[in-house]
N, C-alpha and C positions, 0 to 999 in steps of 0.2 A: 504494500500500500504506500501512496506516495508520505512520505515524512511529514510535510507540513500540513496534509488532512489529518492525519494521524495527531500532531502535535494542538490543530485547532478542535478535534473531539476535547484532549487534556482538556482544553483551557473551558471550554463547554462544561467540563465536569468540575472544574476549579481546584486540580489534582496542581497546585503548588507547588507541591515539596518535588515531586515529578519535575514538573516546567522548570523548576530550579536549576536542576542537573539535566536538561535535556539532550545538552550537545554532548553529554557523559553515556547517554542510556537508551537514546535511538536509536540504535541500531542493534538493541538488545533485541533476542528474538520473542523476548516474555513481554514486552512492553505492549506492541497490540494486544496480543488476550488480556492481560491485565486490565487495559483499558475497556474492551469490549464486556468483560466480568462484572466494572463498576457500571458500565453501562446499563447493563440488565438488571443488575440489583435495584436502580436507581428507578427504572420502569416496574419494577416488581411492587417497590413501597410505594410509589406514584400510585399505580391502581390500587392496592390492599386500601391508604389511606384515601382515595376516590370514592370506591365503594365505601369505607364505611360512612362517608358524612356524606353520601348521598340517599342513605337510607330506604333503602326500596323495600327492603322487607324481603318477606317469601311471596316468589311468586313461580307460576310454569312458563317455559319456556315457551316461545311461536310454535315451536317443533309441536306442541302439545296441540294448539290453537285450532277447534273442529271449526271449518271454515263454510261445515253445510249447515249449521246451526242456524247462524242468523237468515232470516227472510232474505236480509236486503244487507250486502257491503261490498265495498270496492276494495276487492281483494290486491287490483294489481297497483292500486292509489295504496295503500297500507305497507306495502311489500316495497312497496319507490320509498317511503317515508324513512324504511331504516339503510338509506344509501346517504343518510343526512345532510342532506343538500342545506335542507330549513335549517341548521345548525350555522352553516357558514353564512346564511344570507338574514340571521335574525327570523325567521318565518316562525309566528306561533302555529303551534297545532290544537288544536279541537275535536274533540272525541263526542261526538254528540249521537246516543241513545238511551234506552230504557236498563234499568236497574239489571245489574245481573249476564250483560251481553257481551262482555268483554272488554271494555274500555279501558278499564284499571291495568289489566295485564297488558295491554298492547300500550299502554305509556310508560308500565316498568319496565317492560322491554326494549323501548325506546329509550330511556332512559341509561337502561345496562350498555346499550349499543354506544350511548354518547360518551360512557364511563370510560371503556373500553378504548374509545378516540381518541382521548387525551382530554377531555372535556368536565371540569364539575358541574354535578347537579345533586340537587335537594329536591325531594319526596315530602311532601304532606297534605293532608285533605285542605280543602278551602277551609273548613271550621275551623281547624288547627292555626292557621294564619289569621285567623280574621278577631281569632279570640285571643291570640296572645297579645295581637298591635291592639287592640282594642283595651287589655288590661295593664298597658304603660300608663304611668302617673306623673309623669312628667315628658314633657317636649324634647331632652335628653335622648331618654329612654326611647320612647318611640322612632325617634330617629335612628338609633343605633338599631331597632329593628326593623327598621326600612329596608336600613343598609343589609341584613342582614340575608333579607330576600331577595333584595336587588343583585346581588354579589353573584350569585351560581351560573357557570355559563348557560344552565337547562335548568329552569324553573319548571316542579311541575305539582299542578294542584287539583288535587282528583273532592268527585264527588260534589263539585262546585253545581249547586239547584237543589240539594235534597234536604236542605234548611233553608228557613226563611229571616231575613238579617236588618238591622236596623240601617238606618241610615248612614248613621257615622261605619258600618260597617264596609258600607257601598263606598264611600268616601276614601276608605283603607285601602281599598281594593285600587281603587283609583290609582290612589297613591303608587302601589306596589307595581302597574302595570304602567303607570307614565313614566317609571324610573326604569324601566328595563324598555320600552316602547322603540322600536329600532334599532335597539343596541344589541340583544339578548333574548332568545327565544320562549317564551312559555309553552308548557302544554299543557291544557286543560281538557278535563273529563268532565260531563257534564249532561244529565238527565232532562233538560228541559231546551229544546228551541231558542233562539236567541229573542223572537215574540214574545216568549213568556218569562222570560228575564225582572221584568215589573211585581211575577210574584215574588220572586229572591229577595228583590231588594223592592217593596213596595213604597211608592212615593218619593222614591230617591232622586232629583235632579241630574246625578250625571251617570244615570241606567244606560243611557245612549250615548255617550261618550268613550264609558267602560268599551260599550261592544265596539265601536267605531277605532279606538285604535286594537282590538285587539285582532276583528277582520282586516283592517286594513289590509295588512302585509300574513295572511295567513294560511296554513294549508287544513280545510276541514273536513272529516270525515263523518259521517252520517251512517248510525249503524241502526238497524230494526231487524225485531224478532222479540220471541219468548226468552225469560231466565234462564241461560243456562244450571248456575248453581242450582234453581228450582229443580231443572229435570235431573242434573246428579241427587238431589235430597231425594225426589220421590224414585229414584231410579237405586239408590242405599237402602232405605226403607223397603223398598219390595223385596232387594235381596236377603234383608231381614227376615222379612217375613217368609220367605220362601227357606230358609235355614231352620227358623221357628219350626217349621212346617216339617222338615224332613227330622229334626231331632223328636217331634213327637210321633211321628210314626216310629223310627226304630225302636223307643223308649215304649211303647207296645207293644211290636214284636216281639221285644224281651219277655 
């Protein structure tokens, strides 16, 4: 490898004591791997500490993703999404169906994907955000959790429609999306239509603002069908019952 690519990785890695002695140790034949070792290690803890402060939790994998489920989704707009285009160009996403259809796991997926990029992000439901800015007590404070949320390269806040939020809550919300608005991607999960936003936040002055910048520049996906989790709950249950079933028969036999 050329010397001086070699020498500007060092200096990339800010291996010093190395650079020091370099016209000493260049041409040693342990100094590439060496360098290429700190390398890896340095991407190893990069993602370990990525993933943990972006918190996604447990979720399955796409690979798991039953894609005949839902009535209605654009499989091959879903599939584009994690080639993260929206990532480099600021583009929010929007996950917009009914309770239970998969939204939550195609944005932690989405999310694992941006991890994985090189990218930070932060996992929490909209109530989680909207309740802690909401319980600062000083102008201080709240700002430092502005910042807080503003900060992630991938904001993403699920469940966003399935409580209904005060004013000042809508106001927060504002807040958190005009400070990342062009800069930084969001992606929001979200049970209700963007029409029916008014119930979320009823009476709120800047409901249409909220949405305006957040379509502006954004990529959204529209998902319909039944709960999946539903059809696993009664699809457990039967299996139950059908086990029920066979341990009382033998238990007669006997």
């Amino acid at each position: 490898m050329d010397a001086e690519i070699l020498r500007q990785r060092a200096r990339d890695l800010k291996l010093n004591g190395l650079l020091r002695h370099w016209d000493e140790v260049a041409q040693q034949p342990w100094v590439e791997p060496l360098i290429a070792w700190e390398e890896e290690e340095r991407q190893r803890r990069g993602l370990e500490r990525r993933t943990k402060r972006a918190r996604l939790g447990s979720y399955r994998p796409m690979e798991d993703f039953d894609w005949s489920w839902p009535k209605s989704i654009d499989r091959d707009h879903v599939e584009e999404l994690f080639r993260l285009d929206w990532l480099a160009s600021a583009t929010n996403v929007v996950l917009v169906g009914p309770n239970g259809i998969g939204k939550t796991m195609i944005a932690r997926n989405l999310g694992h994907q941006a991890v994985h990029a090189g990218a930070t992000v932060r996992f929490l439901t909209a109530a989680e955000m909207l309740n802690t800015l909401a319980e600062q007590d000083s102008s201080t404070s709240l700002r430092r959790k502005l910042a807080l949320f503003a900060r992630p390269q991938v904001l993403i806040l699920d469940e966003l429609g399935y409580l209904s939020y005060s004013d000042q809550h809508a106001d927060l919300l504002y807040e958190v999306i005009a400070l990342r608005y062009e800069k930084k991607p969001t992606i929001l999960t979200t049970n209700k239509a963007f029409q029916e936003w008014s119930e979320v936040f009823p009476n709120a002055a800047c409901v249409v603002t909220i949405i305006d910048r957040i379509v502006h520049r954004s990529e959204i996906v529209k998902i319909d069908g039944d709960s999946y989790r539903l059809k696993e709950s009664k699809e457990a249950a039967r299996q139950k019952a059908l086990a029920r079933k066979h341990r009382k028969k033998r238990t007669q036999a006997s």
